[in-house]
C-alpha positions in Angstrom: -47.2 -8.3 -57.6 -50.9 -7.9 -59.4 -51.7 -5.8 -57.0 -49.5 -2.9 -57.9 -51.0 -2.8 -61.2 -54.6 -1.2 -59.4 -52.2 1.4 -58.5 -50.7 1.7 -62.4 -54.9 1.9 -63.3 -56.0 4.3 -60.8 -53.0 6.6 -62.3 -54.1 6.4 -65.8 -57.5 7.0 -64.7 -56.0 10.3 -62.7 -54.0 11.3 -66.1 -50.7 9.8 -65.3 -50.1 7.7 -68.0 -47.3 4.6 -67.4 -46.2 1.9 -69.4 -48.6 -0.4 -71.4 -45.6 -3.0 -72.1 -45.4 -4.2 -68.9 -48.9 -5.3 -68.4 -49.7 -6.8 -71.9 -46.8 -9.0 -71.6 -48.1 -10.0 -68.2 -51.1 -10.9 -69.4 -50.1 -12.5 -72.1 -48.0 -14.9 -70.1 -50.4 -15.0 -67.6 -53.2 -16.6 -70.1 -51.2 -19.2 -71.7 -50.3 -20.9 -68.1 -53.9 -20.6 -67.2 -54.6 -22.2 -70.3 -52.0 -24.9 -69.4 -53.5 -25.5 -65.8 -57.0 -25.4 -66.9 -56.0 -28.4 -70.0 -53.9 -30.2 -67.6 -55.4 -33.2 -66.0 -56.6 -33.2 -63.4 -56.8 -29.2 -63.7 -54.2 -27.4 -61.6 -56.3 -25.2 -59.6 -53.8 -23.1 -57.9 -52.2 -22.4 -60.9 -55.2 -21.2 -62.7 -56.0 -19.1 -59.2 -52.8 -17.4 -59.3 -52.5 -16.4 -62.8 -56.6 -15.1 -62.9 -55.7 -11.5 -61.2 -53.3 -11.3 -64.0 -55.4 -12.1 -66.8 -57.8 -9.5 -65.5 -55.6 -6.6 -64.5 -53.2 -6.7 -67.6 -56.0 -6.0 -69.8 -57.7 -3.2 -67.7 -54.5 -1.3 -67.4 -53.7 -1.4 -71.0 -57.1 -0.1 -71.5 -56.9 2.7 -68.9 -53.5 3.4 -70.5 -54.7 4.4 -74.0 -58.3 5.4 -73.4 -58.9 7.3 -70.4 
């Protein structure tokens, strides 16, 4: 699912602008159950791994979508 959003920046980048929505959100959601995992104890590694793309991606593509 993260994936597709490399597709969403590389068409902002291009001038095809999509939705910002989608990936805030995403990352919003994504950083508060990292945030869980990481205060859980013992941490919950798999979780954090899983949401990290997220946390990354949902920020880039918001960028791309307003500034490039």
């Amino acid at each position: 699912m993260y994936l597709s959003f490399i597709d969403q920046i590389q068409l902002n980048l291009s001038g095809h602008k999509g939705s910002w929505i989608i990936p805030l959100v995403g990352s919003v959601s994504c950083t508060v159950w990292t945030a869980y995992a990481w205060l859980m104890t013992p941490r919950n590694w798999p979780l954090i791994v899983c949401n990290v793309p997220m946390v990354i991606l949902g920020p880039v593509t918001v960028i791309t979508t307003f500034f490039f």
